[in-house]
TORSEVEX-537159 format. One record per residue (C-alpha): residue in one letter; x, y, z. Coordinates in steps of 0.2 Angstrom, whole numbers, plus 5000, padded with zeros to 4 digits. Example, Ala and Ser with C-alpha at 12.3 -4.5 7.8 and 13.67 -1.06 7.14 Angstrom:
TORSEVEX-537159
<rec aa="A" c1="5062" c2="4978" c3="5039"/>
<rec aa="S" c1="5068" c2="4995" c3="5036"/>
***
This chain:
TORSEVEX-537159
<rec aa="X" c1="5000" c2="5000" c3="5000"/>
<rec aa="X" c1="5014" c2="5011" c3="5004"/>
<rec aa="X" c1="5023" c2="5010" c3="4986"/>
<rec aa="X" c1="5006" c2="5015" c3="4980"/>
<rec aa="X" c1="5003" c2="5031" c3="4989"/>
<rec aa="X" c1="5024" c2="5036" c3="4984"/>
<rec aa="X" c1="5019" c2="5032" c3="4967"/>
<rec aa="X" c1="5002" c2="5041" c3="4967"/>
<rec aa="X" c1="5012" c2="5055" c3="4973"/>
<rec aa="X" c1="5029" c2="5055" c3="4960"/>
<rec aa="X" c1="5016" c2="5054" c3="4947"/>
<rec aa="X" c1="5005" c2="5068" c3="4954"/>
<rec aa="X" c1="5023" c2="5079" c3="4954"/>
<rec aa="X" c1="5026" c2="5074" c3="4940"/>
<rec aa="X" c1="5011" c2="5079" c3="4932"/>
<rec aa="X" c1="5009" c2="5096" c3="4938"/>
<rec aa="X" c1="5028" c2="5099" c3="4938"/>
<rec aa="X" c1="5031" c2="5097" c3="4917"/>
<rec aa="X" c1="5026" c2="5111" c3="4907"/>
<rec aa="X" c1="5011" c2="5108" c3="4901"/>
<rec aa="X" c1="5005" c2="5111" c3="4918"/>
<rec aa="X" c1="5018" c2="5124" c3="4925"/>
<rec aa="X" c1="5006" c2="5140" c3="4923"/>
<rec aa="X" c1="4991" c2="5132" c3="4927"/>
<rec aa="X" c1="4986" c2="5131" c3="4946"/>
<rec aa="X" c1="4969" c2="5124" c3="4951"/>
<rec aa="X" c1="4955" c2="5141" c3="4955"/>
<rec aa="X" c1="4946" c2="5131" c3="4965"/>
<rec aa="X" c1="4946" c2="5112" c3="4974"/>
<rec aa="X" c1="4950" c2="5100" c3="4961"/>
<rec aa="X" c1="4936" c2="5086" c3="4958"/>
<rec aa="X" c1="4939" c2="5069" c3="4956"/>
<rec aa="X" c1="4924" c2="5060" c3="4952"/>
<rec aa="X" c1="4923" c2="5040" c3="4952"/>
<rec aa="X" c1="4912" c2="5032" c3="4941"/>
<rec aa="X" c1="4907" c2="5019" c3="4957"/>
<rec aa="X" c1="4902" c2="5017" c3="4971"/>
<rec aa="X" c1="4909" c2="5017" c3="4987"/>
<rec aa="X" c1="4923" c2="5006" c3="4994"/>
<rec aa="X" c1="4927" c2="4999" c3="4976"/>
<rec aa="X" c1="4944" c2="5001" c3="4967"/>
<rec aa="X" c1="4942" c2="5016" c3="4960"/>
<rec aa="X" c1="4934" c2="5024" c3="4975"/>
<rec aa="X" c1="4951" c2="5017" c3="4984"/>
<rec aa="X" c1="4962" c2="5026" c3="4971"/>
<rec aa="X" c1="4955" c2="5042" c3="4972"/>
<rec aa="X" c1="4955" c2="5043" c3="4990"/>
<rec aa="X" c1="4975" c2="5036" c3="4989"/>
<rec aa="X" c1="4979" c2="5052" c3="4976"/>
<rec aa="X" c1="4970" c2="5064" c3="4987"/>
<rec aa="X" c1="4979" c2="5059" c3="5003"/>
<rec aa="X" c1="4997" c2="5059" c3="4993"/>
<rec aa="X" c1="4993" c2="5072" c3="4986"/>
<rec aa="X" c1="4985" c2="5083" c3="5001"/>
<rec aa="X" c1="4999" c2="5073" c3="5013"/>
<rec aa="X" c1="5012" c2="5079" c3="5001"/>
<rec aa="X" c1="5008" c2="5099" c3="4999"/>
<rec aa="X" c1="5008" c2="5097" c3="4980"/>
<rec aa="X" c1="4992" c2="5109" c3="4978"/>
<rec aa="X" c1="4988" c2="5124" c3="4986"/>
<rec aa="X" c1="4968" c2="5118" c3="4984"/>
<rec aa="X" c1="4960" c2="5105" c3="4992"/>
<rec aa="X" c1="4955" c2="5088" c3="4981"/>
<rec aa="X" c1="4936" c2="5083" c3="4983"/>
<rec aa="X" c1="4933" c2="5063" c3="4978"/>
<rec aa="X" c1="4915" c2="5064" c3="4971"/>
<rec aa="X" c1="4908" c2="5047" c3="4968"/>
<rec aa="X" c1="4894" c2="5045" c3="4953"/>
<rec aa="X" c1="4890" c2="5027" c3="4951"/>
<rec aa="X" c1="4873" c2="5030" c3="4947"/>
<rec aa="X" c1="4868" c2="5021" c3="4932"/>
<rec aa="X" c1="4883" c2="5010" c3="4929"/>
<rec aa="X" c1="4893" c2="5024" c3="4929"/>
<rec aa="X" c1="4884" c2="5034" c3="4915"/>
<rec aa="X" c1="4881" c2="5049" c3="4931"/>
<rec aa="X" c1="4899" c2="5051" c3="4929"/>
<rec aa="X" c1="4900" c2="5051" c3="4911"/>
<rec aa="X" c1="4885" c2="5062" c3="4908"/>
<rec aa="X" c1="4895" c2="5075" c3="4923"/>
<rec aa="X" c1="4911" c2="5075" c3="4915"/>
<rec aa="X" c1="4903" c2="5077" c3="4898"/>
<rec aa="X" c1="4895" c2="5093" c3="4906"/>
<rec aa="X" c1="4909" c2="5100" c3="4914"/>
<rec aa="X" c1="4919" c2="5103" c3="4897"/>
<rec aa="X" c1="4932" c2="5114" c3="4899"/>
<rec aa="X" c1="4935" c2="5113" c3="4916"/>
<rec aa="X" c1="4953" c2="5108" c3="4923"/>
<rec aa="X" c1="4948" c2="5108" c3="4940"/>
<rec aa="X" c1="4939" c2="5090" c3="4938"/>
<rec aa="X" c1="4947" c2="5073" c3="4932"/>
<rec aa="X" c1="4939" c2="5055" c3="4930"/>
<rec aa="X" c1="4947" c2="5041" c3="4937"/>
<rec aa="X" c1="4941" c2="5029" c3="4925"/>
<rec aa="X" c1="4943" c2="5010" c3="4919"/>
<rec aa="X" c1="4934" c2="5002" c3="4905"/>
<rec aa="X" c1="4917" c2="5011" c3="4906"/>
<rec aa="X" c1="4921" c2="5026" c3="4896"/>
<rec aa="X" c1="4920" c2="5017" c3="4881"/>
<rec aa="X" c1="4911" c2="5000" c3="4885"/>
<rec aa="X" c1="4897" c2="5009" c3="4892"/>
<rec aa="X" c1="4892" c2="5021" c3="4879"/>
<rec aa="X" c1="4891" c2="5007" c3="4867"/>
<rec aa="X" c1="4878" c2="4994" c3="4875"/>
<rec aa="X" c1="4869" c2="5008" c3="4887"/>
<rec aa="X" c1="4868" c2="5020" c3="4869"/>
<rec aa="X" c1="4873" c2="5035" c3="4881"/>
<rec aa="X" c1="4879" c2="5052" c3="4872"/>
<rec aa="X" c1="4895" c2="5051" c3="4876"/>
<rec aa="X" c1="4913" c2="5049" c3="4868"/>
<rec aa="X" c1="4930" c2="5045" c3="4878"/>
<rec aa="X" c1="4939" c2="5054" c3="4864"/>
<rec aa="X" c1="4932" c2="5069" c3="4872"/>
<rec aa="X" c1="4943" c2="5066" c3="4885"/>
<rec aa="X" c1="4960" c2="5073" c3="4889"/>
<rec aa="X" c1="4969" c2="5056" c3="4895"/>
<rec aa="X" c1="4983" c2="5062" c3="4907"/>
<rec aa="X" c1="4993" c2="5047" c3="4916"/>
<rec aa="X" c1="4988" c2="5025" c3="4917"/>
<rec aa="X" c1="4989" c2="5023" c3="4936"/>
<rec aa="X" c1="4984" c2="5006" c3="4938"/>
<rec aa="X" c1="4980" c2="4991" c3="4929"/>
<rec aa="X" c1="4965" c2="4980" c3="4936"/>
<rec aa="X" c1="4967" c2="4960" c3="4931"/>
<rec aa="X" c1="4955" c2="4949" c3="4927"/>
<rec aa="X" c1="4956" c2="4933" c3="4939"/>
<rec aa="X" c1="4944" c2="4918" c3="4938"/>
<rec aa="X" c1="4939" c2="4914" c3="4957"/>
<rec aa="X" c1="4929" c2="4898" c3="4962"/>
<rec aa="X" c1="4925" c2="4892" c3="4978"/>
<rec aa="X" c1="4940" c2="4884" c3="4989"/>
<rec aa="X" c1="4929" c2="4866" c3="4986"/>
<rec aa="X" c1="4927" c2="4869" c3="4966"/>
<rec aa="X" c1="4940" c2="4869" c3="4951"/>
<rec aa="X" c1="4958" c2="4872" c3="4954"/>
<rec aa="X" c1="4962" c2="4876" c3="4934"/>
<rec aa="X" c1="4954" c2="4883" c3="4920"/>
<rec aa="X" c1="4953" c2="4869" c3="4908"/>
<rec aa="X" c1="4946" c2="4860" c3="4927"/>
<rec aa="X" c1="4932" c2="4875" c3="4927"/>
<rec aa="X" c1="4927" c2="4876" c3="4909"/>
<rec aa="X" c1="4926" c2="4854" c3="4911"/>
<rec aa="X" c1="4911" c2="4859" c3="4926"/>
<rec aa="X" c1="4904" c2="4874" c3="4917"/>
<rec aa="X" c1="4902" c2="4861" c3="4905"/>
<rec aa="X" c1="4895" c2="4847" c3="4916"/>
<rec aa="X" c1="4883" c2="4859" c3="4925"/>
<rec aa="X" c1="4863" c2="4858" c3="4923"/>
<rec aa="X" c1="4859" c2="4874" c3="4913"/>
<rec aa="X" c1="4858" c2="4887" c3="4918"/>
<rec aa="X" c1="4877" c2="4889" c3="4923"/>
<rec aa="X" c1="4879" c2="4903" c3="4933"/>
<rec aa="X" c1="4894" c2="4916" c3="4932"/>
<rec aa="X" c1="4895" c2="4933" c3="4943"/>
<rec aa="X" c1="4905" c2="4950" c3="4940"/>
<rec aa="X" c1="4905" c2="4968" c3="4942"/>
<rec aa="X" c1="4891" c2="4972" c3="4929"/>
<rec aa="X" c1="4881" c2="4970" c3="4915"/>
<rec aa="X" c1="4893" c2="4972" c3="4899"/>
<rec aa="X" c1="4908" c2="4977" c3="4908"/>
<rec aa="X" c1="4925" c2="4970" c3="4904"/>
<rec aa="X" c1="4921" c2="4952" c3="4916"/>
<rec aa="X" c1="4906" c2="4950" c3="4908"/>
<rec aa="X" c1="4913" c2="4953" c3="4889"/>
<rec aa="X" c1="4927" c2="4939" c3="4894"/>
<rec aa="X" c1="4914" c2="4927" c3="4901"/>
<rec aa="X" c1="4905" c2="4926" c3="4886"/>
<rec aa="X" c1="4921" c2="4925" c3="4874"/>
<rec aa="X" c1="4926" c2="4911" c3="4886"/>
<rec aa="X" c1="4909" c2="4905" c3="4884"/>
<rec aa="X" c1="4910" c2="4904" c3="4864"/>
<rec aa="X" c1="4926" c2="4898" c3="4863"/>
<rec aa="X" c1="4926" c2="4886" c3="4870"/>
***
């Protein structure tokens, strides 16, 4: 957790040390707005970059984390997508700014968006119960073997784990 926050913090310096950013100083608190809810990942990396950088003095205003999970996420979007222009608010964001807009039909782009730094990387793990299958080729055998319907979960409704469920699904 502790190389995390030191990370979160060299990139923040980073970020508003190179020139692109060396004129510019936040007017008011700087907004980052999570497209979940509370306790997940990305609620857990915004609060991490506030307290490195609040921790660390590298802005003279205060960061707010702004969570707007509503709707899968599309409250965030549909907030972002209203704030145009405005430096003071940055999205921590994962696969949702584009998967979203295709199957929700949402009027938003991600190329309207100003990327500005890949701070982590999420990995998609297959989990079973400590009594099920040990390997993937063992788990795909039972998903096999199971009365119908076989059940999966995830995180949402055409999101990343459910796009790899199915491509499981039909390959195999």
């Amino acid at each position: 957790m502790g190389q995390i926050v030191k990370a979160t913090a060299a990139i923040a310096a980073l970020l508003l040390s190179t020139p692109a950013f060396a004129g510019w100083e936040p007017s008011k608190p700087v907004e980052i707005v999570v497209a979940a809810g509370a306790g997940g990942a990305s609620d857990q990396m915004a609060r991490m970059m506030q307290a490195a950088i609040q921790k660390n003095n590298l802005m003279k205003q205060p960061m707010v984390v702004s969570l707007k999970g509503g709707a899968s996420g599309a409250e965030a979007l549909m907030y972002m997508k209203s704030s145009e222009g405005d430096p003071n608010k940055v999205l921590i964001a994962y696969s949702l700014i584009y998967m979203l807009p295709l199957s929700a039909k949402i009027p938003f782009n991600w190329r309207d968006l100003t990327p500005v730094s890949v701070i982590a990387l999420d990995q998609f793990v297959l989990w079973d119960n400590v009594s099920g299958p040990k390997t993937v080729k063992e788990f795909i055998d039972a998903a096999k073997a199971a009365s119908a319907p076989f059940k999966m979960g995830g995180t949402g409704s055409k999101r990343e784990d459910h796009v790899l469920t199915v491509f499981m699904e039909q390959k195999t």
